[in-house]
Each structure stands twice: as structure tokens, then as C-alpha cells.
C-alpha positions, 0 to 999 in steps of 0.5 A: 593512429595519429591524435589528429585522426583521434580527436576527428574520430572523437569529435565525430562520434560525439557529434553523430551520437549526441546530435546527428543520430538522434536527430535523423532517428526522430524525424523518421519515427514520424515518418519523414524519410530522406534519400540520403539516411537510411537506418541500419540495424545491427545487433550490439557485439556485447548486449545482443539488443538491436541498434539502429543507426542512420548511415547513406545507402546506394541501393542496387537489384541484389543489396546495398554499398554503405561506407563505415566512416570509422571502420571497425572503430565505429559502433556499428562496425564492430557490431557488423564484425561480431554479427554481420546479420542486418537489416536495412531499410530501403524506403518503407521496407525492412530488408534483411542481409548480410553485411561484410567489410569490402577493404579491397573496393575503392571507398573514394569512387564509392564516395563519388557515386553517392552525389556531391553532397554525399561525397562531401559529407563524408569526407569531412566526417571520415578517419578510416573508411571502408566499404561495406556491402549488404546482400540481401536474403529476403 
């Protein structure tokens, strides 16, 4: 890795933990949803305590496609790896899933089906991203 791509991946980890996240986070325990944040469990890789974090979801009939901005280097991402058992939330409900890194699909297509904002958005927060898709088991 590259320092340039370093310091992009510090400064937006820090910026999504210390701002973004929280943010989101609090706006939906008051029950304000948006299309472009759903909320992500996971269940941390050292401490087993549940972590939720918001991430854009683009929902279909059996699951939902995510892109890991990070990859495995982001919090969730090595939590999915250590337990790929998550839950997302679609709307007002709670689905239970199955998460796995999709490295072989093209994450900049994927990018483009979530809209132009959301395709922008994460290109400018991005250092190695990769598709992620959940398939449901509720």
C-alpha cells in the first residue's frame, strides 16, 4: 500500500468513526431513515459484542450487494471475515444473512447501480474496495 492510499484510508476512517458514523447512527435511533444508509451488524472479530455501522445497501428479491470501501482493512470487513453471520437493515426490519467478499464482481459497475451521488460518494471515500453480498436466511 502506498502512503498516499495510507493516509486516505486513515483520514477516512477517522472521519467516518468520529463524524459520519455517529451521525447516521443518531439520526436513525430517532427514527430518521434514508434510501442511501442502512445500518450493518457484524459481530466484532476480538470482543463478540455486536457493531453496527451505516453502509448504502442496493436491495434485491434474495439479499443485498454493499461495497467495503476499505475492504478487509475496514472494521467491519475484518469482522465479516472472522464471522460472515450479519444482520441488515432493510427499511424498518431487521434481515438476517450471510455475508462474503465478492473480489471477482465489478465493484465500479456495482458503484454505478447505486445512483450518481452514491457512485460519487464512494469513490471519493474508497482505497480498496470490494463487493460484498449478503444473502438472506430469514
Amino acid at each position: 500500500m502506498t502512503d498516499k492510499t495510507l493516509n486516505k484510508f486513515r483520514r477516512e476512517r477517522a472521519l467516518g468513526r468520529h463524524l459520519l458514523n455517529p451521525a447516521v447512527t443518531a439520526l436513525s435511533r430517532l427514527g430518521l431513515r434514508t434510501a442511501l444508509a442502512s445500518e450493518l451488524e457484524t459481530i466484532g472479530r476480538k470482543t463478540g459484542q455486536l457493531r453496527r455501522v451505516p453502509v448504502s445497501a442496493q436491495f434485491d428479491a434474495t439479499g443485498a450487494w454493499v461495497i467495503c470501501q476499505h475492504g478487509t482493512r475496514s472494521g467491519w470487513g475484518s469482522n465479516i471475515t472472522s464471522n460472515p453471520n450479519v444482520r441488515l437493515r432493510q427499511g424498518h426490519r431487521w434481515r438476517t444473512g450471510v455475508a462474503q467478499f465478492r473480489p471477482d464482481d465489478d465493484v465500479v459497475a456495482r458503484g454505478r447501480k447505486f445512483g450518481v451521488i452514491g457512485a460519487r460518494v464512494a469513490k471519493a471515500l474508497e482505497t480498496t474496495p470490494v463487493s460484498v453480498r449478503i444473502d438472506f436466511t430469514d
